[in-house]
VEXDRENTI-731414 format. One record per residue (C-alpha): x, y, z. Coordinates in pm, 1 decimal. Example, Ala and Ser with C-alpha at 12.3 -4.5 7.8 and 13.67 -1.06 7.14 Angstrom:
BEGIN
+----------+----------+----------+
!        X !        Y !        Z !
+----------+----------+----------+
!   1230.0 !   -450.0 !    780.0 !
!   1367.0 !   -106.0 !    714.0 !
+----------+----------+----------+
% end
This chain:
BEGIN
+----------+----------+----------+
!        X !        Y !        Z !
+----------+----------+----------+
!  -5603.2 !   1502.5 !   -942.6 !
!  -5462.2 !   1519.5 !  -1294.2 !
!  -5429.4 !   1183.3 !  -1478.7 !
!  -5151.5 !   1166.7 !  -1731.3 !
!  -5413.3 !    879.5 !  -1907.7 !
!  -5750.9 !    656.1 !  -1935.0 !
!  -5769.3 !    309.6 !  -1971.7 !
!  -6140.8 !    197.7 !  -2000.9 !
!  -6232.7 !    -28.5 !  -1726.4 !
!  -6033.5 !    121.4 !  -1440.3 !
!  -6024.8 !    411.0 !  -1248.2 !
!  -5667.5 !    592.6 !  -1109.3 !
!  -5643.1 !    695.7 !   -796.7 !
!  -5287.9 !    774.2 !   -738.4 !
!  -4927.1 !    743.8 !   -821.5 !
!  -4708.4 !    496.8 !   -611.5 !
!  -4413.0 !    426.9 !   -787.0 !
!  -4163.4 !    398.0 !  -1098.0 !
!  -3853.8 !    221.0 !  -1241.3 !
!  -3637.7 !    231.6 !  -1503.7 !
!  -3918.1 !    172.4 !  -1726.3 !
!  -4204.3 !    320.2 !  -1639.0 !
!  -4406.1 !    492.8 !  -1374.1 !
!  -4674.9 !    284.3 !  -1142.5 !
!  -5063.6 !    394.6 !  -1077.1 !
!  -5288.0 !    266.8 !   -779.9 !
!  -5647.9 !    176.9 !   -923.1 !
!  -5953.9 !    -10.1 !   -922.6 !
!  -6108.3 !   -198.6 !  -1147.1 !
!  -6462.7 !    -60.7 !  -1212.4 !
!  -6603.4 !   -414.7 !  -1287.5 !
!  -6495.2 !   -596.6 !   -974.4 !
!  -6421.7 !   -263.5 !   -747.0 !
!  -6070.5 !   -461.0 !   -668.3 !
!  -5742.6 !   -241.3 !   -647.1 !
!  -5518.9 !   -291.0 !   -925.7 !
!  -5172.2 !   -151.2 !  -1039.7 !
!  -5128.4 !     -8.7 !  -1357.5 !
!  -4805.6 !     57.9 !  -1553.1 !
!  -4761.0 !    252.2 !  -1781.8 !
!  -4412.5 !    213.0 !  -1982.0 !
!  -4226.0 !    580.7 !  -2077.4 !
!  -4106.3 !    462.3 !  -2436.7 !
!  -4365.5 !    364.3 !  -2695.9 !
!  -4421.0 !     -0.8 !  -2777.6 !
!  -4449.0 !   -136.7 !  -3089.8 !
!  -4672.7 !   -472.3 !  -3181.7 !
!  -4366.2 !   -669.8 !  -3147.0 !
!  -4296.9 !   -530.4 !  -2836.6 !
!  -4642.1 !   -574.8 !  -2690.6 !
!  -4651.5 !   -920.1 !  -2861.9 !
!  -4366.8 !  -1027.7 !  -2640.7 !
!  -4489.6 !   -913.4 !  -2359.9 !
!  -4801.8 !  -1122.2 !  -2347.7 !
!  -4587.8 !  -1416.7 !  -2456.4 !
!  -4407.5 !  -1392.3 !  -2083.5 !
!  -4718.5 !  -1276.5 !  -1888.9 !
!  -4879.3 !  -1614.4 !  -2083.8 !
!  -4586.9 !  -1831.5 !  -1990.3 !
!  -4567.7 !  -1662.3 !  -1623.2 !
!  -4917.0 !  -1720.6 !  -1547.6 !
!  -4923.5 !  -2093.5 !  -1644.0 !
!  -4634.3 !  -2119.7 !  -1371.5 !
!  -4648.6 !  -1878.8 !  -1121.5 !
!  -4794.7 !  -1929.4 !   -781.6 !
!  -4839.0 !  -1681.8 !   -467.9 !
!  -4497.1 !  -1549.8 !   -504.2 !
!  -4550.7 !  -1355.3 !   -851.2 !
!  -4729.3 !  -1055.6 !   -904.5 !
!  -5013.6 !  -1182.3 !  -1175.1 !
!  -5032.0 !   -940.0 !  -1489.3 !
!  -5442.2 !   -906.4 !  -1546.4 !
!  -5388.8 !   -758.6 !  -1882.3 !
!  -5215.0 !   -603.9 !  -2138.4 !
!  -5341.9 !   -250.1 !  -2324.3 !
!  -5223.2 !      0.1 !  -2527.8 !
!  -5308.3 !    351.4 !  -2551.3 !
!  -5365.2 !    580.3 !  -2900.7 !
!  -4990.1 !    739.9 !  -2849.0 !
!  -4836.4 !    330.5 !  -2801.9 !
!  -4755.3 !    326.2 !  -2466.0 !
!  -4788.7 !    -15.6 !  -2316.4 !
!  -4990.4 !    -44.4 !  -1996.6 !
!  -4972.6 !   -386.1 !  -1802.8 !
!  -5247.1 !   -413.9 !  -1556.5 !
!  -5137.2 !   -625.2 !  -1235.3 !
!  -5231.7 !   -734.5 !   -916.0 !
!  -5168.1 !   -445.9 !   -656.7 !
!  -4939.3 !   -544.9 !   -363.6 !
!  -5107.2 !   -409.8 !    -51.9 !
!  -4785.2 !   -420.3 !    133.4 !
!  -4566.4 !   -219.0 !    -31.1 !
!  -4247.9 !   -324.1 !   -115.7 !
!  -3924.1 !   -454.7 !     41.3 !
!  -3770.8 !   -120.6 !    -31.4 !
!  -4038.0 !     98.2 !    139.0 !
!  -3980.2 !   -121.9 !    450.4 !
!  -3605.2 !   -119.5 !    460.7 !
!  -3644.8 !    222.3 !    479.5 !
!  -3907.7 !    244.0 !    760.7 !
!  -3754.4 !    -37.9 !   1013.0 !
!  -3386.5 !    -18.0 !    856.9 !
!  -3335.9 !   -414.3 !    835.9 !
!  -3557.6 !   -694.2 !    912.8 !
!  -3500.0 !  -1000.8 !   1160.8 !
!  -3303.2 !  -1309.4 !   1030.6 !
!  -3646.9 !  -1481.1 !   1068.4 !
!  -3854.3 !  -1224.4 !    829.1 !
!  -3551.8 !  -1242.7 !    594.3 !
!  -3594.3 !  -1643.3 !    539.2 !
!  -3974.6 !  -1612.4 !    515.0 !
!  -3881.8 !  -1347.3 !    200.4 !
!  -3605.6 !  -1542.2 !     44.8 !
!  -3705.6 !  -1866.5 !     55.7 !
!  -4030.6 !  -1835.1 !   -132.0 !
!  -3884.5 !  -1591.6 !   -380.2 !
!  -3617.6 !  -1870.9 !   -438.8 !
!  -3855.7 !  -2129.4 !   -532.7 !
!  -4034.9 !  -1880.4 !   -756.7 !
!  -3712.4 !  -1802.0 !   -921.2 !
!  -3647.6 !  -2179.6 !  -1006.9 !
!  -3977.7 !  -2216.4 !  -1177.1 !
!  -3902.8 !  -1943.0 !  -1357.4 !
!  -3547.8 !  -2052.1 !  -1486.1 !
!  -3703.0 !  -2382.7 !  -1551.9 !
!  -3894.1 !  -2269.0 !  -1816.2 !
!  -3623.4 !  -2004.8 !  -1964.1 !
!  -3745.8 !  -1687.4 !  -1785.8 !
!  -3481.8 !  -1464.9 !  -1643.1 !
!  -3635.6 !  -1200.5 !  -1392.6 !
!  -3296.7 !   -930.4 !  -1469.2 !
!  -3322.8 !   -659.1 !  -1253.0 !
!  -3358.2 !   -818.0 !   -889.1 !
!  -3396.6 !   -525.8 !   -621.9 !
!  -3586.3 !   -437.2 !   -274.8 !
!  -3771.4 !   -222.3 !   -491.6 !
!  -3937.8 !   -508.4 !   -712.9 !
!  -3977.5 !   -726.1 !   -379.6 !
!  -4348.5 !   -669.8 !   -273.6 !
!  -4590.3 !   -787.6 !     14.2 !
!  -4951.1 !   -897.4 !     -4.5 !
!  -5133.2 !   -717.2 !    286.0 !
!  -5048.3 !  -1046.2 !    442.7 !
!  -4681.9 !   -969.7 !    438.3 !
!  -4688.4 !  -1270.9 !    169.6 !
!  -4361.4 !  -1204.8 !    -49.1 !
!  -4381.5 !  -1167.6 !   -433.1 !
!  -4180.7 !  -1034.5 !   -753.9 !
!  -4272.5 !   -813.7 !   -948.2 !
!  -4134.3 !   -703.8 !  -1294.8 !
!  -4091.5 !  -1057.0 !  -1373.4 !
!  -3900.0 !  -1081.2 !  -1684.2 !
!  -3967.3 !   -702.6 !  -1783.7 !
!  -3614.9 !   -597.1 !  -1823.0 !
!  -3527.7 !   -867.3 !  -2083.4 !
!  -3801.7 !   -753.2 !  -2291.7 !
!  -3775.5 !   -438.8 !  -2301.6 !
!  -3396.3 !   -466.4 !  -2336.0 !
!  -3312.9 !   -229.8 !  -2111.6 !
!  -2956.0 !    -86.2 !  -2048.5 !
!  -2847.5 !   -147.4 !  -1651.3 !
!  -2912.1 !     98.8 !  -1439.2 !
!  -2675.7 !    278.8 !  -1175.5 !
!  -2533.6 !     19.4 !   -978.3 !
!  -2673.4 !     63.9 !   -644.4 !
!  -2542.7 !   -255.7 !   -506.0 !
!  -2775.9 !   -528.8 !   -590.6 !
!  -2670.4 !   -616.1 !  -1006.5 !
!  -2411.2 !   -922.3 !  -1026.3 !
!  -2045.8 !   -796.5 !  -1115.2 !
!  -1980.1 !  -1059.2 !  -1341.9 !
!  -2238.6 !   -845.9 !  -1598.8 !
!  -2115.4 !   -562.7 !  -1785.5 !
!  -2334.9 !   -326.3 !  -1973.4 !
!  -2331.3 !   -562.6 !  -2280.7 !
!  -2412.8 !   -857.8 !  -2085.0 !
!  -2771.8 !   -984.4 !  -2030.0 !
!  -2863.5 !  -1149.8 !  -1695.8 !
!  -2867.8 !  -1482.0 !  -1587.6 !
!  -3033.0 !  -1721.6 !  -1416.7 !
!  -2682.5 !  -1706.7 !  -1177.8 !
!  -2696.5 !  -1339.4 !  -1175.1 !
!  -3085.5 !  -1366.2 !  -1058.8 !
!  -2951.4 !  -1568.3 !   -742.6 !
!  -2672.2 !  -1279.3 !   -687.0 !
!  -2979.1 !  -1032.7 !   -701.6 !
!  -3186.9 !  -1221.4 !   -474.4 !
!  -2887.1 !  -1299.0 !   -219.4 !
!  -2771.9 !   -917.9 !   -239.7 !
!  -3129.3 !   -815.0 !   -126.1 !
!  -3135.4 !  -1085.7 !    183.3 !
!  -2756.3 !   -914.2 !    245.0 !
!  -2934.2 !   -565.1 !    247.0 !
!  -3234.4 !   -662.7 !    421.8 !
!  -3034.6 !   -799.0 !    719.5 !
!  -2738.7 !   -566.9 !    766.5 !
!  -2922.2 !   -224.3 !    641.2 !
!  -2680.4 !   -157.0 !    326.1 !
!  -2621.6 !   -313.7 !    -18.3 !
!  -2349.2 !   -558.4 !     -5.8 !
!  -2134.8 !   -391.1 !   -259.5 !
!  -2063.5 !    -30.6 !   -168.5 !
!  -1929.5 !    236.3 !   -353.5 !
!  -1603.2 !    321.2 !   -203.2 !
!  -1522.1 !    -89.7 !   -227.2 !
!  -1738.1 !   -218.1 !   -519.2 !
!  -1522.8 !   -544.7 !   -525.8 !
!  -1532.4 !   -612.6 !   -146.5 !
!  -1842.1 !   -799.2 !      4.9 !
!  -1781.4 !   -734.8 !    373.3 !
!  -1904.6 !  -1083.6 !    589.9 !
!  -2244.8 !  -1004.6 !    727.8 !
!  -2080.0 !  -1086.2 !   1059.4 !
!  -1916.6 !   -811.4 !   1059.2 !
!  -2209.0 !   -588.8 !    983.2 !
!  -2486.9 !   -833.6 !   1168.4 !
!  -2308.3 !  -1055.5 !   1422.3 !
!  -2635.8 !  -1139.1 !   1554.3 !
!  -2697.3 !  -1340.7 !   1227.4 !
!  -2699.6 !  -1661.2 !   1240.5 !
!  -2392.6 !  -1861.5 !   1071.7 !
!  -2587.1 !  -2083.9 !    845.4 !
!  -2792.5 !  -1828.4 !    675.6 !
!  -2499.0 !  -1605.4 !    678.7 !
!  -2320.5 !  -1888.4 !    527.9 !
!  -2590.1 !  -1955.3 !    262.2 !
!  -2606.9 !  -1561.5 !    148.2 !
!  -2230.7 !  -1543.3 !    118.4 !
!  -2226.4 !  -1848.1 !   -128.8 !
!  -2462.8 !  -1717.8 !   -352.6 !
!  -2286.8 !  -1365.5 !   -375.9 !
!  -1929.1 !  -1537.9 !   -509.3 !
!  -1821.1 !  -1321.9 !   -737.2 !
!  -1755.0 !  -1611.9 !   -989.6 !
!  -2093.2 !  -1715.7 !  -1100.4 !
!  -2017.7 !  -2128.4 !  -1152.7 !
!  -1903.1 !  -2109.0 !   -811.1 !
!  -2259.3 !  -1986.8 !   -713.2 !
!  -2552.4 !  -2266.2 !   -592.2 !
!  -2839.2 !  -2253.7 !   -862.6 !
!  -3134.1 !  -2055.5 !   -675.0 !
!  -3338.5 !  -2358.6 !   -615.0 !
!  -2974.6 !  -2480.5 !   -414.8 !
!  -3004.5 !  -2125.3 !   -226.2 !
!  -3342.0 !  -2157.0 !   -103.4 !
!  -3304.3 !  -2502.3 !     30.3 !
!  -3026.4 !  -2330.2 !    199.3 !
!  -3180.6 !  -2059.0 !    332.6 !
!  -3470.2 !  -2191.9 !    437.5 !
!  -3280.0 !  -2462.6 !    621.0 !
!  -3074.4 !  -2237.3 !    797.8 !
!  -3286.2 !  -2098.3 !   1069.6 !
!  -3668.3 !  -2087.7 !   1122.1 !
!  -3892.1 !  -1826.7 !    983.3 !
!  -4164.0 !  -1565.2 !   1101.1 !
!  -4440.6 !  -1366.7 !    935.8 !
!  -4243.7 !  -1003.3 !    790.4 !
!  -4384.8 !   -734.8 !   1006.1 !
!  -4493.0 !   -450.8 !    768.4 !
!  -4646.9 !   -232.7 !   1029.1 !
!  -4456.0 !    -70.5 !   1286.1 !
!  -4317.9 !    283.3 !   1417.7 !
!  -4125.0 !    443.0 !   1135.7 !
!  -3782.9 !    602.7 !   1313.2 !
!  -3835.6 !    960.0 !   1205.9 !
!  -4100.3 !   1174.6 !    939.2 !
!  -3816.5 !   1198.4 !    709.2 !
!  -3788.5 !    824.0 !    676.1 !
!  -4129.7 !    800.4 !    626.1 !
!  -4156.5 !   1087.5 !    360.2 !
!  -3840.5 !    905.2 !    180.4 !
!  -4029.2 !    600.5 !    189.9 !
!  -4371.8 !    754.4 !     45.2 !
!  -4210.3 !    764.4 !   -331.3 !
!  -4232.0 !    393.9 !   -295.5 !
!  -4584.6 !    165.5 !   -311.8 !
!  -4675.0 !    277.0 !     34.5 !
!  -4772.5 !    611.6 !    -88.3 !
!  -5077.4 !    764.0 !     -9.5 !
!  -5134.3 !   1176.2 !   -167.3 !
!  -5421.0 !   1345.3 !     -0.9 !
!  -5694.7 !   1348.0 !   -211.3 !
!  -5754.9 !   1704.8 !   -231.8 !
!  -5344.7 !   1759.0 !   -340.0 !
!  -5145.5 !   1740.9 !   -660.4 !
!  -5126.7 !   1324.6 !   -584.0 !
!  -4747.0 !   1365.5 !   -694.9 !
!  -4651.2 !   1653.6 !   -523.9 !
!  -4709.2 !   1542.2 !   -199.1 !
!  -4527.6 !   1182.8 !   -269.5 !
!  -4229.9 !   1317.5 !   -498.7 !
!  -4167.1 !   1642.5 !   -315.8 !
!  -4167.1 !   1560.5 !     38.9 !
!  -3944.7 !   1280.5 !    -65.4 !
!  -3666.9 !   1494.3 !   -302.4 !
!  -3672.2 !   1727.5 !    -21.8 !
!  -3541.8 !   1524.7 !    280.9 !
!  -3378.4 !   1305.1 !     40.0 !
!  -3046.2 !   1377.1 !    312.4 !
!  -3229.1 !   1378.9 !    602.8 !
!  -3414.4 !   1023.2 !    512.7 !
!  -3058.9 !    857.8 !    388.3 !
!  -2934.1 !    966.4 !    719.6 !
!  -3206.8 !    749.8 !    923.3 !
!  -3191.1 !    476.9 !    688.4 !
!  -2761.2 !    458.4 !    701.5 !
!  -2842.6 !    504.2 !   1089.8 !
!  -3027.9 !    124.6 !   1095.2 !
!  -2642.8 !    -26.4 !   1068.5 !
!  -2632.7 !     76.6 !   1451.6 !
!  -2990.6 !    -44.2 !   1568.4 !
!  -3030.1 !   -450.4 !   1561.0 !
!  -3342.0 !   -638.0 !   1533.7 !
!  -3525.0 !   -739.8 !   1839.1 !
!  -3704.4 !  -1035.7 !   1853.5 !
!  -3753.8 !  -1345.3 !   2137.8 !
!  -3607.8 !  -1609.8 !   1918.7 !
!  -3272.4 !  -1410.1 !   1910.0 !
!  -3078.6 !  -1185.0 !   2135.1 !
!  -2907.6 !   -949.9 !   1961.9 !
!  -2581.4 !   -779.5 !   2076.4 !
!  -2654.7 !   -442.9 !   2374.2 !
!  -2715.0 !   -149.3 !   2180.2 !
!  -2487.9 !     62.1 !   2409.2 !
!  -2218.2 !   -137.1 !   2239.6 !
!  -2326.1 !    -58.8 !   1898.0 !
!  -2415.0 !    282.6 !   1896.1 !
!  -2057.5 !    397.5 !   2078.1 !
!  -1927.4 !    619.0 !   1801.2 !
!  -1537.8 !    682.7 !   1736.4 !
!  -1434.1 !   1013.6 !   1860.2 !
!  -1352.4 !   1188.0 !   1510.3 !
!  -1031.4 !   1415.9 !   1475.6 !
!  -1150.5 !   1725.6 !   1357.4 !
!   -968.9 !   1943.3 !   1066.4 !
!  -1025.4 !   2265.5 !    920.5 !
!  -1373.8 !   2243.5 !    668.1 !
!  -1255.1 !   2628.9 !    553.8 !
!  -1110.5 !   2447.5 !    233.8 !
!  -1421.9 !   2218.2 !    125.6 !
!  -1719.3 !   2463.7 !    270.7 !
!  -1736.5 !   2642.1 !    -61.9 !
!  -1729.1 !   2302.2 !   -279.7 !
!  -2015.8 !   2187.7 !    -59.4 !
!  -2201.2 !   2503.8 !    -81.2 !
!  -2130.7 !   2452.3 !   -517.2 !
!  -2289.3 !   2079.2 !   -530.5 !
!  -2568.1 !   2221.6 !   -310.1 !
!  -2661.1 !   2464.1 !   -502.1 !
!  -2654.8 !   2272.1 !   -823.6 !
!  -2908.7 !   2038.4 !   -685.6 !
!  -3111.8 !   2282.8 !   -585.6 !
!  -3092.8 !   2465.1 !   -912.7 !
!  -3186.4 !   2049.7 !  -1061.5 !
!  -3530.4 !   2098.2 !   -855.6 !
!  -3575.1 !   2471.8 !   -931.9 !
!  -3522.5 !   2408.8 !  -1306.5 !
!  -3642.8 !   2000.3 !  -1352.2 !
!  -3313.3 !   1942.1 !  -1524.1 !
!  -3206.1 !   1588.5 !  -1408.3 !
!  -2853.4 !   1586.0 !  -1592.9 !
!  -2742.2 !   1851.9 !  -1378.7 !
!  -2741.3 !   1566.5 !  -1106.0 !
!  -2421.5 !   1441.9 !  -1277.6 !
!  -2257.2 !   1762.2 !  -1182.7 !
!  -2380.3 !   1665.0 !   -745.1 !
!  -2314.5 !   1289.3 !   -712.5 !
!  -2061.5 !   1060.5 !   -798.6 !
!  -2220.1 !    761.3 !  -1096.6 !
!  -2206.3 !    465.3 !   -792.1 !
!  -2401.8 !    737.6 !   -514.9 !
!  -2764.4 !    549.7 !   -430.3 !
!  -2838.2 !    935.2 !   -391.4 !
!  -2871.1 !   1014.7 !   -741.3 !
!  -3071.2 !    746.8 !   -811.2 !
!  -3340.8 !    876.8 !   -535.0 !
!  -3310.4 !   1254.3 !   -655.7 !
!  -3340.9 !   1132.1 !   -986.3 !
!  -3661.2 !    920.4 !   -941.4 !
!  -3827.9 !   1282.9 !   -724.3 !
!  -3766.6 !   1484.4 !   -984.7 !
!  -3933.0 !   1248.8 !  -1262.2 !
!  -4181.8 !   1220.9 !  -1039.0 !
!  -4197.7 !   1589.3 !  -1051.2 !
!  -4151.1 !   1647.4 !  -1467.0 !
!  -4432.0 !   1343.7 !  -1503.0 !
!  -4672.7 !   1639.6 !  -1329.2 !
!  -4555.7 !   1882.6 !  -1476.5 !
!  -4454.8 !   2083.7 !  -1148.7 !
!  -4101.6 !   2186.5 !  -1043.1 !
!  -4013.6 !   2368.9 !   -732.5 !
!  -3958.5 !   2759.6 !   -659.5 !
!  -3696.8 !   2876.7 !   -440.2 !
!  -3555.4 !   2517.3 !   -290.7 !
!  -3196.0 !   2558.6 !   -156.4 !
!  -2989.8 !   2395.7 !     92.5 !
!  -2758.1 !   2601.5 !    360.4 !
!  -2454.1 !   2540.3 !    505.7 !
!  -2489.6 !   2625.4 !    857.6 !
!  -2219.3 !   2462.9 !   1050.5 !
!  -1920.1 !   2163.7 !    879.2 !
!  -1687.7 !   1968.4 !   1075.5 !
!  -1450.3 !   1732.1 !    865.9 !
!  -1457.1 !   1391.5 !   1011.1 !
!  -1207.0 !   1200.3 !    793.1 !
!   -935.2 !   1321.9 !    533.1 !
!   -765.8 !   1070.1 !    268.6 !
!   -623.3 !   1049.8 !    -63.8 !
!   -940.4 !   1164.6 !   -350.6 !
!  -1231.6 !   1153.5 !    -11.4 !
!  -1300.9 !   1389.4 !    278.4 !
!  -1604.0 !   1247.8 !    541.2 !
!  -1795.1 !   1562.1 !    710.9 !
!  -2078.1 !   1621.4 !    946.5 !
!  -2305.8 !   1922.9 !    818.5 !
!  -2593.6 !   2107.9 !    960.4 !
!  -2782.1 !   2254.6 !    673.8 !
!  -3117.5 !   2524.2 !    644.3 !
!  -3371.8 !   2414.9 !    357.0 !
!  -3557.5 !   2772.5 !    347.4 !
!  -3946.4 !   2789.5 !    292.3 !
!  -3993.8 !   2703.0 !    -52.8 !
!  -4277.4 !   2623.0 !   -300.5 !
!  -4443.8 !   2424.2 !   -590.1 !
!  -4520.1 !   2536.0 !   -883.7 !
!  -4703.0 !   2442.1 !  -1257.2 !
!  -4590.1 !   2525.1 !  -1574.7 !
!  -4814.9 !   2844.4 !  -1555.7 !
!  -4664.9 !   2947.0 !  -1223.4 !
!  -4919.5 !   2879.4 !  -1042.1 !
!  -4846.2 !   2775.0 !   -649.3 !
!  -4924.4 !   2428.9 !   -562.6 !
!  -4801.1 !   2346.1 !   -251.5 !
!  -4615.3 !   2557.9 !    -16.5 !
!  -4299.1 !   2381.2 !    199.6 !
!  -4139.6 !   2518.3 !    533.0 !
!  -3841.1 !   2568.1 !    611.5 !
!  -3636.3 !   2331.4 !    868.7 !
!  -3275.3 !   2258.1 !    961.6 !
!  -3092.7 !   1911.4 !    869.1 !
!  -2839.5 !   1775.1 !   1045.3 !
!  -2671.0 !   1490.3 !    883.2 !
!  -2291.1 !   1297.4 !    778.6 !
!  -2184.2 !   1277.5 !    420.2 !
!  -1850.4 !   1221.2 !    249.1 !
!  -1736.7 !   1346.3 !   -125.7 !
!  -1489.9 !   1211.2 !   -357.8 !
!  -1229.6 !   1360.7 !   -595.1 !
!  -1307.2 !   1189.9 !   -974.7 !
!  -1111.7 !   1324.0 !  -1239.3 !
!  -1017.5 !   1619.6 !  -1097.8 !
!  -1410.4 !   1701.3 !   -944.1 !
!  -1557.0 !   1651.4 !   -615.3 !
!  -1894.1 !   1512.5 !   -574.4 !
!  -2096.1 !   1364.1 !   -303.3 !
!  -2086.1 !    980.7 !   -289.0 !
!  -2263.4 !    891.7 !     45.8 !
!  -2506.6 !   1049.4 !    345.5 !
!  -2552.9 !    919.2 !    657.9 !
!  -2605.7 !    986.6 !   1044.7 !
!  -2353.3 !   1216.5 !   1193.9 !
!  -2185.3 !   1140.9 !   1475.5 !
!  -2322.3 !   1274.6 !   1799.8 !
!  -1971.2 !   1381.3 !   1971.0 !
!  -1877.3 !   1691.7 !   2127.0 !
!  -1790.5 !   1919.2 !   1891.6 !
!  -1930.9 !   1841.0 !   1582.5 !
!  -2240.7 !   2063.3 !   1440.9 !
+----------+----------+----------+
% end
């Protein structure tokens, strides 16, 4: 496998993961033979920069218990790239299993915010801000212990936000640097996610929190209660995160987080392999099994992972509503799809021309700024670029469109789609991997902004009579 770079005293295996910051390498340290993760940041760092960075992994280590990733050490390589050695998370992280089991039981949810809470409040107490709060920086210890990881990373590096995908406090705008109150927002937007499925700001609404009762009614009221504070939208308002995690963890008793378990389709579990839980085959292109397979059902995997709305949580300590009653879909009034077929067919083929070509920005042209969509193509194709690989060939057909919903600026459609055989290639042209074909059968819905449509959210489609 090709290895972008050497640090001595450790060994890469594999690439599990990146941010906004940088991409993440499995390892092991040759000294100790333990597994480590290794980080390498994209943007050069200078001494300040790496200065400052110790300073917080110095201050974080003198404070932090089980519930923070530890950084081992700090290196840099000849070109200045910063590489922070850390403790590997066996388990993965909260966003991998969202997207395997869908949500997790009220129970699992207090055992991962309660902890993280009291973490948190050390932290604040001693002036560090974590700033960029998300399933994704949630990870498990093999013994589904719950720990945060980035700590403190986006204030140093001074990062610009990301795309909102439903987790960063309102009350910030781009100029604004987190807070210890926007932290507890974070943290309470993740518990919101991890029990009803979905980020609690969406897209369509971003200034409407719907109650998790009426996404989760099997939830119970004081933990409901206790999320819901914490995501006011006026931050004094808000309980400081120590005052959440009392909350929370008074609220209703907690069980060990499952991290094993049937994943609900392959495509799930391919979108989920871009994450920590990763594994290439060793005789591949490490990458191009964990960033392709994942860019290429990226619709198929959102589909599964929207469908977890309609499938509970089982577990003896709760009954949760029959799931006859929750998966009854609305019987859609069909229109005519003659009029947006061709505008689908366009923002198809510009994505697939995005993985033919390894040109991200033409991603701006397929999804609306606010779609969690472009953030996942985005991440698979700099998976891609950081292996210098792109596909060959990689389309996506309309086969059959039914129009589900019409209103003013946003149409909702069911689509079954073709994804041809297609292949891998290097910058030489050299075949990598070769991909079948398959059909995809899945719900999405595009929106009119400024006078262009784009796709703003996938999901199941509804199994009705008549639809494709």
């Amino acid at each position: 496998m090709d290895q972008p770079f050497a640090l001595d005293g450790y060994v890469l295996t594999d690439l599990i993961g990146f941010g906004a910051t940088g991409e993440v390498w499995r390892g092991r340290d040759e000294t100790t033979h333990e597994p480590v993760a290794l980080k390498r940041l994209w943007e050069p760092a200078g001494d300040g920069l790496v200065l400052r960075l110790r300073q917080d992994a110095a201050v974080v280590a003198e404070i932090a218990g089980p519930h923070v990733v530890r950084v081992l050490e700090i290196a840099t390589l000849p070109l200045g790239e910063a590489i922070l050695v850390m403790e590997y998370a066996e388990g993965g992280s909260l966003a991998s299993l969202l997207a395997r089991r869908g949500r997790l039981h009220p129970s699992e949810v207090v055992t991962v915010l309660g902890p993280l809470a009291e973490a948190l409040a050390a932290l604040h107490a001693r002036g560090i801000v974590h700033g960029d709060l998300t399933p994704a920086n949630v990870l498990f210890a093999a013994d589904g212990r719950p720990m945060l990881g980035d700590v403190g990373l986006a204030r140093v590096l001074e990062e610009p936000p990301g795309a909102d995908v439903g987790f960063r406090d309102p009350a910030l705008d781009a100029a604004t640097p987190p807070t210890a109150a926007s932290d507890c927002f974070s943290l309470a937007a993740i518990g919101y996610a991890a029990l009803t499925g979905v980020p609690p700001r969406s897209a369509s609404r971003p200034g409407v929190i719907e109650p998790i009762v009426g996404c989760a009614p099997w939830v119970p009221a004081p933990l409901a209660s206790a999320i819901e504070a914490a995501l006011a939208p006026d931050p004094a308002t808000r309980p400081d995160v120590a005052g959440f995690g009392a909350a929370v963890l008074s609220a209703c008793g907690a069980a060990p987080v499952r991290l094993t378990g049937p994943r609900r389709t392959p495509e799930s579990h391919a979108a989920a392999s871009a994450d920590a839980d990763a594994v290439p085959h060793p005789r591949s292109r490490g990458v191009v099994v964990v960033g392709m397979v994942a860019a290429v059902v990226a619709i198929a995997a959102l589909a599964g992972i929207a469908s977890a709305r309609l499938n509970p949580p089982r577990a003896s300590a709760l009954q949760p509503p029959s799931a006859s009653a929750l998966d009854a879909p609305a019987t859609p009034r069909w229109k005519d799809p003659t009029p947006y077929r061709p505008i689908v067919a366009r923002l198809f083929a510009l994505r697939a021309r995005a993985f033919d070509t390894g040109h991200i920005s033409l991603l701006d042209s397929v999804y609306a700024p606010t779609s969690f969509v472009h953030d996942m193509d985005s991440a698979s194709l700099r998976i891609l670029r950081s292996q210098h690989v792109h596909t060959r060939g990689f389309g996506q057909h309309i086969v059959k469109m039914a129009i589900l919903d019409v209103a003013i600026g946003r149409v909702e459609m069911a689509i079954t789609a073709t994804i041809p055989p297609y292949t891998v290639v290097d910058q030489a042209g050299r075949i990598v991997a070769r991909h079948a074909g398959r059909t995809q059968r899945f719900g999405m819905s595009i929106e009119r902004r400024h006078g262009v449509w784009l796709i703003q959210t996938l999901g199941r489609a509804p199994l009705v009579a008549g639809s494709p």
